[in-house]
N, C-alpha and C positions, 0 to 999 in steps of 0.2 A: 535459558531465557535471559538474553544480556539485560531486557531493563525491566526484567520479573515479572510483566502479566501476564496473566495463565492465558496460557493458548491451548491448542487441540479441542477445542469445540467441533461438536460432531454439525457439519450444513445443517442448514435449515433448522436446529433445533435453536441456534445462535438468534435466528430470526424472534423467536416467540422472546426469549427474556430480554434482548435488547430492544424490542420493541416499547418495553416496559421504561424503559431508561434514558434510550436515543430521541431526539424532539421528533416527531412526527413530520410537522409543518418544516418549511425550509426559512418562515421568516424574510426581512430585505426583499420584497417582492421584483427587486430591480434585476434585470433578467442580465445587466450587463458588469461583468466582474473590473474593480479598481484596475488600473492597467497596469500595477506592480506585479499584479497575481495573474496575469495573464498564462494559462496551460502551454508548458514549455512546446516547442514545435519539435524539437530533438530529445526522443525519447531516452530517458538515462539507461533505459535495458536496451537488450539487442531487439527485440520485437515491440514493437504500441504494443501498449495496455488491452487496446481494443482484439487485439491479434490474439495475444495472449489467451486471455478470458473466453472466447468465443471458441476457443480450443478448447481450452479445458474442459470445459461445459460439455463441447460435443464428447473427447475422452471417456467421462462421468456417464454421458448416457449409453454411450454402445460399448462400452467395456464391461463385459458379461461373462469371462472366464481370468482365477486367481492367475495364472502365465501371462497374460496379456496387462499386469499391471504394471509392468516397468517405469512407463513416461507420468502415469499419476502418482507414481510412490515417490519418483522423482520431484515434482509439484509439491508431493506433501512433506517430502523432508524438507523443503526451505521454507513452508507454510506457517501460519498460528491456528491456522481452519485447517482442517484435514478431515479428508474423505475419507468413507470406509470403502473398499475396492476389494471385489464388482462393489459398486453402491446400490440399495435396497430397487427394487423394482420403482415403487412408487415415487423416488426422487429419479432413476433416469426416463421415466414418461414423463417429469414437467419438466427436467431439461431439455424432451424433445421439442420443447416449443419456445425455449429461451429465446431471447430480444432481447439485444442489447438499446437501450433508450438515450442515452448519453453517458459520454466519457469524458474526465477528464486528467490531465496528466500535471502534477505539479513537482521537479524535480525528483527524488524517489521516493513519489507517491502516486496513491490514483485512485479516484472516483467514479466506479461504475455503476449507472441505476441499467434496469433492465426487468424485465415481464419472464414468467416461465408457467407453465400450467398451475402450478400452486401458489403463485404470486402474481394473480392476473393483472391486482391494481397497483405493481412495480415495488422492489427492495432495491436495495445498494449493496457492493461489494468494494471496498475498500481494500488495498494493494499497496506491497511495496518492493521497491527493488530492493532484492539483496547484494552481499561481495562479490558474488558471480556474475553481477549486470542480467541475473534472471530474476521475473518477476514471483512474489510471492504473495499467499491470500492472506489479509489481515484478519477480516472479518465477513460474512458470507448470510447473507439471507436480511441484512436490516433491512425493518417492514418501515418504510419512510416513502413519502412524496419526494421525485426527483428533485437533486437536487443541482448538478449541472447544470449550467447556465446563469445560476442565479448569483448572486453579489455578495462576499465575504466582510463590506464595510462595514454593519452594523457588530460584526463578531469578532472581528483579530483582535481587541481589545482584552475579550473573556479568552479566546485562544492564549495571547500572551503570556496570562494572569495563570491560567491554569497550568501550564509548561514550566513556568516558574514556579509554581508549587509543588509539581512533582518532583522537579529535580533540585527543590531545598529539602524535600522529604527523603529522597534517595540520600543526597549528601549528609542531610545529620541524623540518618539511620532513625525515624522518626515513621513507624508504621502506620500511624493513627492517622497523622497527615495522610500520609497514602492510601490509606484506604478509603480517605474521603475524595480523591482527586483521581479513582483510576476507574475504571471499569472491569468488575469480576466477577460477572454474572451473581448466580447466587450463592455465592462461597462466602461463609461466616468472617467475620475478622479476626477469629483465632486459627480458622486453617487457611486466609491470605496470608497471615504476618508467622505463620510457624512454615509452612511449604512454597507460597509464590515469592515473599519480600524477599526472603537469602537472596532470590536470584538477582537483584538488584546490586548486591555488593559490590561485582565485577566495573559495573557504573560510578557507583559511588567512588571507587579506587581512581578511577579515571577523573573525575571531576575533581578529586583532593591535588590529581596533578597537575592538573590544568586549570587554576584557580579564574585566568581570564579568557577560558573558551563560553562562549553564548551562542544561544539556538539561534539559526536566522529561520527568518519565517520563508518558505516554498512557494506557498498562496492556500489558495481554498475558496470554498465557497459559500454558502451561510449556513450551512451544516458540517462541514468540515474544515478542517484546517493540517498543514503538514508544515514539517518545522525538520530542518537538518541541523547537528550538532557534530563540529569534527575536532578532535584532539591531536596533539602532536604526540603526547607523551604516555606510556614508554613507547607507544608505538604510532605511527599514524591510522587513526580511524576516525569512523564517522558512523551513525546512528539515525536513521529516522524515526520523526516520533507524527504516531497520530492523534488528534484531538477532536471531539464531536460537539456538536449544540447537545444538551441534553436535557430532560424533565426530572423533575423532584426537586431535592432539596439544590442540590450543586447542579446551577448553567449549564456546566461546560466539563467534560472529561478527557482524561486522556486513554486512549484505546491502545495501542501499542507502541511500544519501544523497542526497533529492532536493527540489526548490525545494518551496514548499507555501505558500497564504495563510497570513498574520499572525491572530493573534485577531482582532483588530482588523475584518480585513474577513473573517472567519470570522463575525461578531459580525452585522456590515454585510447581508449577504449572507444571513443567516438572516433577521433582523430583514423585508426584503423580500419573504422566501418567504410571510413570516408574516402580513403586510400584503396580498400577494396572493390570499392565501386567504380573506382578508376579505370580506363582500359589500359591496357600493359602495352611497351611501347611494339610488340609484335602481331599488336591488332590493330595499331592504327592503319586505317585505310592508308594508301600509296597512288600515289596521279603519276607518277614517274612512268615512259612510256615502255620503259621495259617490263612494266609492270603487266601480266597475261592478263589480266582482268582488266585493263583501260586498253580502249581502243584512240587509235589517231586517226585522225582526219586523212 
C-alpha cells in the first residue's frame, strides 16, 4: 500500500461504514463546476471511466465459475475494493440492474454515481488510474446523493487543507495525525498505526527527497476532490490521492493514496493512442487513375 490505507474492502459492505463517515448531501448546490476542474476530455487510461465500470460491473454479475475469473482478478489486483469471484449471488442480481447516473474523470481519478438493484436511491464508486494506464477501484458502494455535476468551489479549500495534513503526517511519521485525516473504516488506531501506517514509509522516503514537490489539484466536485503528486527522485513517479466531504468530527478525508503514471508517460501514452488511430499510409484512399477502384470519365 504505497500511501498505507487499507484497502481490500469486500463491495458493498464499503457502502454501509462509509456511509457512516462520507457526507451524504453533495453541498454547492451549483450544478456547474469552476472551469479549472473542468472533467479532462482525454482520458488518462486507455478506456473512459464510464467503459471501464460498466464492464466490470457486467464481469461481477455473470461470472458464475472460479476458471472464468481471469479479467476480474485482473481488476482486482490493481484495485483497494476487490471482489470475491464468482461474487455472492445476491450482489450479481443488483449488478443486473446497474446504471450508471454520472461520470466524471479528473486526471487519474474518477467519479462514478450509479443505481443497482441494492442501491436503488444511487452510491458512488471512486477510481484511479494506475502505472498501467488501467483503471482501478478506489472505493465501491458509497451510499451518497450524486454528486457529478455539481461545483467543487465551496470545498477545494478543506480538500487542500486535508492533503496537507496527511502528507505532513506521512512525512514526520506522526500516526495520530493520520489517523485523524484518513479514512479506515472501522480499524482501531492501534491496529492502523501498528499494520496500515508502515505502509506509508515508502511515501514518506519519497517526500524527505523531494523536499519542493507539491500536490496539484485535478478538480472535483463538492464531494470529491483528486490531487496528483509527482517526484523526480530516486526515481520519477507520481501518486494519486483521493479526498472526500465527510461527516463527524473532520470535514474532509483522505480516501486513498495510490501509485499512478507520471505526466510524462500520461503524455507518452496518449500521444500513441493518437498515432494508432491514424490510418497507415497504405490505407490512404488513391484518386490516381491507375488506381482499379477509381473509375474515369
Amino acid at each position: 500500500m504505497f500511501g498505507g490505507i487499507r484497502g481490500g474492502l469486500p463491495a458493498l459492505v464499503c457502502a454501509g461504514a462509509l456511509a457512516a463517515t462520507i457526507a451524504a448531501g453533495c453541498g454547492g448546490g451549483d450544478d456547474e463546476s469552476t472551469a479549472k476542474q473542468e472533467p479532462v476530455q482525454a482520458s488518462a487510461a486507455g478506456e473512459p471511466a464510464e467503459t471501464f465500470i460498466a464492464r466490470t460491473a457486467k464481469l461481477i454479475e455473470t461470472t458464475a465459475k472460479k476458471k472464468d475469473c481471469a479479467e476480474l482478478e485482473a481488476i482486482n489486483n490493481r484495485s483497494m475494493t476487490r471482489f470475491s469471484c464468482p461474487a455472492d449471488k445476491k450482489l450479481r442480481d443488483s449488478l443486473g440492474k446497474f446504471e450508471v447516473v454520472g461520470v466524471e474523470e479528473y486526471g487519474t481519478g474518477a467519479v462514478v454515481d450509479y443505481k443497482s438493484g441494492q442501491v436503488e436511491d444511487g452510491a458512488a464508486i471512486v477510481l484511479f488510474v494506475g502505472p498501467t494506464m488501467d483503471w482501478g477501484i478506489g472505493r465501491f458502494g458509497i451510499l451518497s446523493k450524486p454528486s457529478t455535476g455539481t461545483s467543487d468551489a465551496e470545498e477545494r479549500a478543506g480538500y487542500a487543507k486535508a492533503v496537507e495534513e496527511y502528507l505532513e503526517a506521512v512525512r514526520e511519521r506522526d500516526c495520530d495525525a493520520y489517523v485523524d485525516i484518513t479514512f479506515n473504516g472501522g480499524d482501531k488506531k492501534n491496529v492502523v498505526c501498528k499494520e496500515v501506517f508502515p505502509g506509508t514509509k515508502g511515501l514518506a522516503d519519497v517526500l524527505k527527497a523531494n523536499p519542493n514537490a507539491k500536490p496539484r489539484y485535478e478538480g472535483g466536485n463538492a464531494a470529491y476532490g483528486f490531487y496528483s503528486l509527482e517526484a523526480a527522485n530516486p526515481q520519477p513517479s507520481s501518486v494519486t490521492i483521493s479526498v472526500a466531504k465527510a461527516k463527524g468530527p473532520r470535514p474532509y478525508v483522505v480516501l486513498d493514496v495510490t501509485p499512478s503514471p507520471t505526466a510524462a508517460a500520461q503524455k507518452k501514452a496518449q500521444l500513441a493512442r493518437e498515432k494508432s488511430r491514424q490510418p497507415s499510409p497504405d490505407m490512404t484512399p488513391s484518386s490516381k487513375p491507375s488506381d482499379p477502384a477509381v473509375t474515369t470519365p
